[in-house]
N, C-alpha and C positions, 0 to 999 in steps of 0.2 A: 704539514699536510697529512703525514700516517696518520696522526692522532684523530685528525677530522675525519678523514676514508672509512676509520673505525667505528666513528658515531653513526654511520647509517647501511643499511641496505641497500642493496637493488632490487628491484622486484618487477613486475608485468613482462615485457616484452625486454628481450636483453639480447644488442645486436655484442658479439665478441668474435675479436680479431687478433693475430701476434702483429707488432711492428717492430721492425730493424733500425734500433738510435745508432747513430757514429758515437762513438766513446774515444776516449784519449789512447792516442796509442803511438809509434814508432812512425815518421815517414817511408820510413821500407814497409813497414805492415802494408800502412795506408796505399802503397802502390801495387806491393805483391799480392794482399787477400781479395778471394773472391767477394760478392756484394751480397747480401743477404744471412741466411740461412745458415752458420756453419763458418762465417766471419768472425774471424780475431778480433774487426776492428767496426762490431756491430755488438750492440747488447740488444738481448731477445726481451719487449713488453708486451706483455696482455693487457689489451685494451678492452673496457667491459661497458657499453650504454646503455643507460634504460631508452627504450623507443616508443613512442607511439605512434601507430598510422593514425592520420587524419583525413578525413576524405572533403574536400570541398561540394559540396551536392550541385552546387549552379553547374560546377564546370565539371566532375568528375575526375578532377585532380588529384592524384593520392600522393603525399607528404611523407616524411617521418621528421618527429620532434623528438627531441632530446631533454630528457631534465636531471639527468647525474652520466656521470662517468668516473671510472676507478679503473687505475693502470698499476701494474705490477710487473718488475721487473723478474724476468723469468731466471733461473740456473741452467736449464738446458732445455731441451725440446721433448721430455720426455711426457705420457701423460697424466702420470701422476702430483707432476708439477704442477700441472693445468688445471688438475680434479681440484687439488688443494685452494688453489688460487680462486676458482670459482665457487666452490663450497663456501670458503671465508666471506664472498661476498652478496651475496645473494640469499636473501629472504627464501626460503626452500619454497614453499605454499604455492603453487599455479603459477610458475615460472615458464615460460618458455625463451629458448633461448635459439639463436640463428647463426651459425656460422657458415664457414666454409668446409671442404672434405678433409682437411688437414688430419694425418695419423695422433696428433695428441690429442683428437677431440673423440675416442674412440670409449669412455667411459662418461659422458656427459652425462647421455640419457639417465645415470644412475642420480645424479644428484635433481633434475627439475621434471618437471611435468612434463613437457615437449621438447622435442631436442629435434633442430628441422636444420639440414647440412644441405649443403649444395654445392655443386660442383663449380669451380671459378673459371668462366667464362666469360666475352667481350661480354655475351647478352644479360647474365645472371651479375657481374662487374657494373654495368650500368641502372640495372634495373630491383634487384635484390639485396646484393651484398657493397651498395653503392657505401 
């Protein structure tokens, strides 16, 4: 699957997010570490979509479609991790890209064209960064 991930870009609209996997680990891990973020018994991925809004015009329903995604398993939380990870992927040309406020996405802007962050919240949770 690297080899393929390597054959293409992302490019237009690009929703990215970190996700916490369980990894193989100790039963006392598994019971004593905390969940998330800073877990022994989680590996830290960057998940990267391409998105498009779509708008339905009868109803005024607005969508987002998906047509690639590329996940990378991160080393730590740091944001040069992240710069690297996203650089690699991504078509640089008229990118814009949508996260959340997370501190590793503190050099984005530097690599796409837009770089629009928001603050995670029930409303922006269901409605944004669904």
């Amino acid at each position: 699957m690297g080899k393929r991930d390597d054959r293409y870009t992302l490019e237009g609209m690009i929703e990215m997010d970190e996700g916490y996997f369980t990894i193989e680990a100790s039963e006392n891990d598994h019971k004593t570490q905390k969940s998330g973020r800073g877990s022994k018994t989680k590996s830290n991925v960057m998940v990267m979509a391409e998105s498009t809004i779509l708008e339905d015009l009868g109803t005024g329903k607005v969508e987002r479609q998906c047509r690639y995604f590329k996940a990378k398993v991160l080393e730590d939380h740091k944001a040069g991790g992240t710069d690297e990870t996203l650089e690699s992927a991504i078509a640089q040309e008229q990118t814009i890209v949508f996260t959340d406020q997370s501190t590793s996405y503190v050099n984005i802007a530097d690599y796409v064209e837009i770089h629009i962050s928001e603050k995670s919240n029930e409303r922006t949770t269901k409605e944004t960064l669904k």
